[in-house]
C-alpha positions as CSV (number, residue, x, y, z in Angstrom):
1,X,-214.0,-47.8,-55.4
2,X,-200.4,-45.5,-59.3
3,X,-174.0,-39.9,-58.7
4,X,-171.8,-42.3,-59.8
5,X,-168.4,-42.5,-57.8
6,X,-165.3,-44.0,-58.6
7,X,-164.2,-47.3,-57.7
8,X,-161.0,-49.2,-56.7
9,X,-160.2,-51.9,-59.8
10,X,-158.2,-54.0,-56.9
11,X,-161.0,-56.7,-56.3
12,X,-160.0,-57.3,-52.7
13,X,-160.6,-53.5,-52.2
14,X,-164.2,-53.7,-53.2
15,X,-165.1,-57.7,-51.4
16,X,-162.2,-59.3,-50.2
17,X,-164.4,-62.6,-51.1
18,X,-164.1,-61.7,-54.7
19,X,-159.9,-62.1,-54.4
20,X,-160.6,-66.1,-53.2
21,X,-162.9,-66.5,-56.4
22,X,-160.9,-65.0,-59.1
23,X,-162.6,-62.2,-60.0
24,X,-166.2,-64.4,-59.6
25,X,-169.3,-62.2,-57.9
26,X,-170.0,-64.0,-54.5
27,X,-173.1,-66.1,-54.5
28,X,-176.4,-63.8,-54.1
29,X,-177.8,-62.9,-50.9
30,X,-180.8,-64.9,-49.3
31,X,-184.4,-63.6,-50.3
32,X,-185.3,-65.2,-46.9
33,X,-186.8,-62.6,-44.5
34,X,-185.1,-64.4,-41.5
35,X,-181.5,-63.9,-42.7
36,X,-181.9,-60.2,-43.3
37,X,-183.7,-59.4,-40.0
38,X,-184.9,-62.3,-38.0
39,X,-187.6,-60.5,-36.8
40,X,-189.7,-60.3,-40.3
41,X,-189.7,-63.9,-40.1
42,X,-192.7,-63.6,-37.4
43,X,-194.5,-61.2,-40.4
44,X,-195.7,-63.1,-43.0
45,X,-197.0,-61.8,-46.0
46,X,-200.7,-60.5,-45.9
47,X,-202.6,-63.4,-47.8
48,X,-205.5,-60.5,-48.6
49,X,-204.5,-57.7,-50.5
50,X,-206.2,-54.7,-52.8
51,X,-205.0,-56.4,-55.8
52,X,-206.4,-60.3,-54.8
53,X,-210.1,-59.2,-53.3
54,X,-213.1,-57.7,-55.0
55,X,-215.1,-55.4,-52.5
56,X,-219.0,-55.5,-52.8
57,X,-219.9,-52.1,-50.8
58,X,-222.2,-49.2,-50.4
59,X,-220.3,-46.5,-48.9
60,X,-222.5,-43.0,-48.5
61,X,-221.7,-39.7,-47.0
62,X,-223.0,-36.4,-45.7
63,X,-220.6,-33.6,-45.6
64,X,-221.4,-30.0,-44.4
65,X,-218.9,-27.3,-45.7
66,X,-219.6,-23.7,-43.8
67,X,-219.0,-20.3,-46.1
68,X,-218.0,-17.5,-45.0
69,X,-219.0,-15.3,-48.3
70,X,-221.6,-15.5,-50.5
71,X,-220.9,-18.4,-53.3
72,X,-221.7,-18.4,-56.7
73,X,-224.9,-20.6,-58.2
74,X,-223.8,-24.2,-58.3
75,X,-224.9,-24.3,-61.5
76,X,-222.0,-22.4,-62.7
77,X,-219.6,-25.0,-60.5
78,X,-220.8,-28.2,-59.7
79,X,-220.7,-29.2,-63.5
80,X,-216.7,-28.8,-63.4
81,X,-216.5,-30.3,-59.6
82,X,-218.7,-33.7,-60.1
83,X,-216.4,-34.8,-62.9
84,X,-212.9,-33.5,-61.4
85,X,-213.3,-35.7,-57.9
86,X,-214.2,-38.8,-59.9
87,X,-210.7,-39.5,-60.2
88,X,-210.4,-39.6,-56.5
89,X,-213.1,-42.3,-55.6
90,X,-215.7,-39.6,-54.9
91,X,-218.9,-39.2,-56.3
92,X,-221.1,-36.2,-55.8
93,X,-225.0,-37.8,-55.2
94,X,-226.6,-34.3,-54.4
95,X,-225.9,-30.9,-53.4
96,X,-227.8,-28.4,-51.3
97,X,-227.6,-25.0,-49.7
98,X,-228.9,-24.7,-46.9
99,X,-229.2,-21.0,-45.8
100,X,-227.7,-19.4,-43.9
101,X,-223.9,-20.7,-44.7
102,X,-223.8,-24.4,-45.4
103,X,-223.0,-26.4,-48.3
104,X,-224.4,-29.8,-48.2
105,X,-223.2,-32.6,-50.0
106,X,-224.3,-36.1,-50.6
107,X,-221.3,-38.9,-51.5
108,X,-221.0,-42.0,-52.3
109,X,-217.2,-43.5,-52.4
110,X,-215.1,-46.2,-53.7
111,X,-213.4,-48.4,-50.5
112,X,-209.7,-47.0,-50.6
113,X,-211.0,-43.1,-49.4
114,X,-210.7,-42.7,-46.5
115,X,-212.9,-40.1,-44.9
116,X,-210.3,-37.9,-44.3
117,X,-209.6,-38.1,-47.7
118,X,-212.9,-37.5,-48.8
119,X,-212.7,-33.4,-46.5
120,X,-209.5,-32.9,-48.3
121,X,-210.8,-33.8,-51.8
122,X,-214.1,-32.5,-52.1
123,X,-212.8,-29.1,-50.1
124,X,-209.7,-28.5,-51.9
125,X,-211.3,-28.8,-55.5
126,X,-214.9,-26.8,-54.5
127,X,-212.3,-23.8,-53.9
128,X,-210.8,-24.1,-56.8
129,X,-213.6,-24.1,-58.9
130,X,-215.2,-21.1,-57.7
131,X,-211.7,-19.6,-56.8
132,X,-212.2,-16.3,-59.0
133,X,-215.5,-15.0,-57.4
134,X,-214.9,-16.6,-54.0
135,X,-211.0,-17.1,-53.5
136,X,-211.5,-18.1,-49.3
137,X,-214.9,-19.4,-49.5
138,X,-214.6,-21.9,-46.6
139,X,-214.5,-21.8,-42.4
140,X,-211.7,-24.1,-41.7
141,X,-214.8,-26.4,-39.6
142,X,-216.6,-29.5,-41.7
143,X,-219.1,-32.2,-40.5
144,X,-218.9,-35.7,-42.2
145,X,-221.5,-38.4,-41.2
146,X,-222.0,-41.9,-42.7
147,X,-225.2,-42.8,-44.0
148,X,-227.2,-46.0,-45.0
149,X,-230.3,-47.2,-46.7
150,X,-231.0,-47.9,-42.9
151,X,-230.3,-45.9,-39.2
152,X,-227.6,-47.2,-36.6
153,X,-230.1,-48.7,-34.8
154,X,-231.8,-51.0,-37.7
155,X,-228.1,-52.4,-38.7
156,X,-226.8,-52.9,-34.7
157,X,-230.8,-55.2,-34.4
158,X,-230.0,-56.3,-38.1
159,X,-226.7,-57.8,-36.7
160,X,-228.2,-59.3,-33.4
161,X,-231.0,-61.1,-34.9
162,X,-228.6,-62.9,-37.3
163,X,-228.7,-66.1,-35.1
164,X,-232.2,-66.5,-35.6
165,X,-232.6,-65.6,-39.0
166,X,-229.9,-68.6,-39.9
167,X,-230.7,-71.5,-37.6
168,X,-228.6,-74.9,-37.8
169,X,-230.5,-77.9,-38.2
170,X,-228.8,-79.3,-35.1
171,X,-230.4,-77.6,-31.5
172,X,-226.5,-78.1,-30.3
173,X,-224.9,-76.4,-32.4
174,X,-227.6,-73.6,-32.5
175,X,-226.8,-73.2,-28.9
176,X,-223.0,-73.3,-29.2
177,X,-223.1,-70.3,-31.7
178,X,-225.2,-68.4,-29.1
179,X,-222.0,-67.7,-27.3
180,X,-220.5,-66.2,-30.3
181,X,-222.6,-63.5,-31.0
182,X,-221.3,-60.5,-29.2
183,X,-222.7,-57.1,-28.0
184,X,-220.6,-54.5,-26.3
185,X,-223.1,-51.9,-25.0
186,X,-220.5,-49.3,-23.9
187,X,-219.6,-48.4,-27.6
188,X,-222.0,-45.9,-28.7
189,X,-221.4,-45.5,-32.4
190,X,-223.8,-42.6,-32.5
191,X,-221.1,-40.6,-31.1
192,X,-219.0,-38.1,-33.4
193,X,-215.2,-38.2,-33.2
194,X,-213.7,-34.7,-33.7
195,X,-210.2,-33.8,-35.2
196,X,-208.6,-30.4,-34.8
197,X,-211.4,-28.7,-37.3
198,X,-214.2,-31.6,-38.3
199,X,-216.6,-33.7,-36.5
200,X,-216.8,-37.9,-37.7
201,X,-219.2,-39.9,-37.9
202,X,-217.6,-43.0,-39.4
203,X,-219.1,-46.4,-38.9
204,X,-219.2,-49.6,-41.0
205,X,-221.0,-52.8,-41.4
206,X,-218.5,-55.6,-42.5
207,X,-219.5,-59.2,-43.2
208,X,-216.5,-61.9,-44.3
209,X,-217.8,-65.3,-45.6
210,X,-216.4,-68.3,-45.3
211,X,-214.1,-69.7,-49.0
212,X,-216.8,-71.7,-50.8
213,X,-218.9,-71.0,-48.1
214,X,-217.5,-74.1,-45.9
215,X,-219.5,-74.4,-42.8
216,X,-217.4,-74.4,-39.5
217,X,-218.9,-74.8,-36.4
218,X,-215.6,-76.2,-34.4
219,X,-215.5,-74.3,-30.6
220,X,-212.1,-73.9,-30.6
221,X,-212.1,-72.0,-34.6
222,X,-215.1,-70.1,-33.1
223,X,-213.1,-69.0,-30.4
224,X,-209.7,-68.0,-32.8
225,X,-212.2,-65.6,-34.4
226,X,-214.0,-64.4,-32.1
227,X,-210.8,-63.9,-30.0
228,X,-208.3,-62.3,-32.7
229,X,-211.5,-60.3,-34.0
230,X,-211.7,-58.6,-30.9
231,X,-207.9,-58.3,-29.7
232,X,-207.7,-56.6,-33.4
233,X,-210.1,-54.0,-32.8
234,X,-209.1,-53.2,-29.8
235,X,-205.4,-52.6,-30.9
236,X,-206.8,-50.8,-33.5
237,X,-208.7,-48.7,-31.2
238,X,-211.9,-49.2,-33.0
239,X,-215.5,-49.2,-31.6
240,X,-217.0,-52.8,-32.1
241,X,-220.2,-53.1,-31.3
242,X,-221.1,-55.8,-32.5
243,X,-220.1,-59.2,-33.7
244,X,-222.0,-62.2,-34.5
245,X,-220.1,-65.1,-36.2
246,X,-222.0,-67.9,-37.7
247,X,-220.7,-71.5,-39.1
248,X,-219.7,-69.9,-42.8
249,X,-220.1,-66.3,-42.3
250,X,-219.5,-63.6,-39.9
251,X,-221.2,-59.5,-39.3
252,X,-219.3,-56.5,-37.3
253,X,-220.9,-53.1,-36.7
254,X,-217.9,-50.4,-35.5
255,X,-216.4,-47.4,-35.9
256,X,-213.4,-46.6,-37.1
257,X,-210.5,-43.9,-37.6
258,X,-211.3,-41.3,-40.4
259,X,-207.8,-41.7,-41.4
260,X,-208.4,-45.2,-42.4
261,X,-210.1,-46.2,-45.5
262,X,-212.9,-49.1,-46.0
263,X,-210.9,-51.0,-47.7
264,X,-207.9,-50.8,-44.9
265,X,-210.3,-52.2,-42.1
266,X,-211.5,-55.0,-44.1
267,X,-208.0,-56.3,-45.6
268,X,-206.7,-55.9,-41.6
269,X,-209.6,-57.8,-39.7
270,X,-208.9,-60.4,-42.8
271,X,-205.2,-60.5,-42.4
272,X,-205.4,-61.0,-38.3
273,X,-207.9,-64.0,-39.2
274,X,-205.9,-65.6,-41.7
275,X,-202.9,-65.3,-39.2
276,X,-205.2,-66.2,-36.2
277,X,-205.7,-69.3,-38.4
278,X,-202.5,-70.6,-39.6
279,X,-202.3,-68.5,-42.5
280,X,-204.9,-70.4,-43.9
281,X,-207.5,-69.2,-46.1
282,X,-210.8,-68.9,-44.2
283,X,-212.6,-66.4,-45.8
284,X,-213.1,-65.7,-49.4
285,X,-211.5,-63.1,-51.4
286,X,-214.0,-60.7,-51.2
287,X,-216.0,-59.0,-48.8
288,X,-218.9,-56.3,-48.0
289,X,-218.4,-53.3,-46.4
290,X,-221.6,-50.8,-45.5
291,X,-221.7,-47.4,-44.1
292,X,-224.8,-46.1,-41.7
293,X,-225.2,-43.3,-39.2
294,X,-228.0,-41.9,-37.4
295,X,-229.9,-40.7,-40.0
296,X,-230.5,-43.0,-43.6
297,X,-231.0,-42.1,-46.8
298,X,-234.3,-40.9,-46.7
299,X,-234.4,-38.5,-44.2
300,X,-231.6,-36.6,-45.8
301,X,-233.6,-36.8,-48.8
302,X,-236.7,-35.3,-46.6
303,X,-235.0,-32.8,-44.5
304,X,-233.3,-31.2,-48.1
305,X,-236.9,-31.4,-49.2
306,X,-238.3,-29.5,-46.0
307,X,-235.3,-26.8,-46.0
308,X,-236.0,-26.3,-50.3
309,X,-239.9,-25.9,-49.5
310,X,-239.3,-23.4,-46.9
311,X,-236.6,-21.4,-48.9
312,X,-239.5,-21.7,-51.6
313,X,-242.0,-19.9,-49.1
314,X,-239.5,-17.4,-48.0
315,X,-239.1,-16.4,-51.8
316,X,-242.5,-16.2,-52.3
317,X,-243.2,-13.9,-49.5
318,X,-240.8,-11.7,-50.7
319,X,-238.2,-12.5,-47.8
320,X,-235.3,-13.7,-49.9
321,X,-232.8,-15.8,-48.6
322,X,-230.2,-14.8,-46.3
323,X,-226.8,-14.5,-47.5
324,X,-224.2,-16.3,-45.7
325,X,-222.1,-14.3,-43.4
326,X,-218.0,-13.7,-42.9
């Protein structure tokens, strides 16, 4: 991707029910939720949990640190930082500088970091590694941006043209899952969230499948989805853009808080199905989770190429790279 105080010895003084029982402790209290608060009896359990699902994911991240002094070579840091934020479910891809002031980093993550997380993590332990040359290396600002093997644009088409990439053998229920596969054009996922200091990016690609993959084509189990699906994100104030459900599987594009984790937004949309359901097992015990943004894989990879080969030419005019600036 863990005083003592002093007691009456007169029985009736401590539980006037142990005086009727001769000294006997009273029978034990009720484990039932109802008879402690009658409220958590309407809150069952979650049936998905951390500990009971196995995530299949590929969760990748660009984040953009500004100095404000000149840092030392990462070859004298990034040795003792790539090791240090294993720990913490972060894994350092590549790093770049990229002149005049930023430090670029590629991620990749385990589901329980959240992005805020990841800021915190990578910031607080890049200080501390180069904390005797550079002891306030950092501007307080940060950029972090999801990334995919493919752009927003190829998952969001990826997603509509599920339909047609698994046609039922039966023209009815084809058509009956057309109205099941949902687009909601005013969420525009390319669009950054900010917090008092950083700019987001966070967006996810999350399919569920069905528990041995049962086929359920039923319009009124469609339409619990479907229905809690959407009533979730919305009290969840995330940005669905997509959702196309299928007879034993569903895909959702959105956006989410960077205060919540992967895993969290998985394990939620699971627990509001199960609940939506009877607190029945629909789904398996397991799930995928994918992050993209505006820019895959690749054209990180290319514009870090372009910015090294042009640092190259500056060097070999005899310009020299600027240092960053306070």
């Amino acid at each position: 991707m863990h005083p003592n105080q002093h007691h009456s010895t007169d029985l009736a003084s401590v539980d006037p029910r142990l005086a009727a029982t001769g000294g006997e402790p009273p029978p034990a209290p009720s484990t039932d939720l109802a008879s402690v608060d009658p409220r958590l009896a309407a809150t069952p359990a979650p049936l998905y949990t951390p500990a009971n699902c196995q995530a299949a994911y590929q969760l990748r991240w660009s984040l953009a640190l500004f100095a404000t002094t000149k840092l030392p070579p990462a070859d004298g840091w990034l040795p003792q930082l790539q090791p240090a934020l294993e720990p913490d479910g972060i894994r350092v891809l590549e790093f770049t500088f990229r002149p005049p002031n930023v430090c670029f980093f590629l991620l990749s993550t385990l589901p329980h970091v959240a992005p805020s997380q990841i800021v915190q993590r990578v910031k607080g332990r890049f200080q501390y590694a180069i904390s005797s040359e550079a002891p306030k290396a950092f501007r307080r600002n940060f950029s972090l941006s999801s990334l995919g093997d493919a752009k927003r644009e190829v998952v969001e088409s990826y997603v509509a043209k599920q339909l047609c990439h698994h046609r039922m053998a039966d023209d009815r229920v084809q058509e009956r899952l057309k109205d099941f596969q949902l687009s909601f054009p005013e969420v525009d996922l390319s669009q950054p969230q900010f917090s008092s200091h950083g700019r987001y990016i966070y967006n996810l690609h999350l399919v569920l499948v069905h528990d041995d993959r049962v086929a359920d084509v039923r319009q009124e189990s469609l339409a619990l989805t479907r229905d809690m699906f959407v009533r979730a994100a919305q009290q969840k104030r995330h940005r669905l853009s997509r959702l196309s459900l299928f007879a034993d599987h569903l895909h959702a594009t959105l956006g989410s808080a960077p205060s919540e984790s992967p895993q969290e937004v998985a394990l939620a949309y699971m627990n509001n199905l199960a609940f939506a359901h009877g607190m029945k097992q629909i789904f398996c015990f397991s799930y995928y989770l994918g992050t993209f943004g505006d820019f895959d894989m690749g054209a990180v990879r290319l514009q870090d190429d372009r910015q090294t080969r042009q640092s190259t030419d500056r060097q070999a005019r005899g310009d020299g790279a600027r240092s960053p600036q306070s």
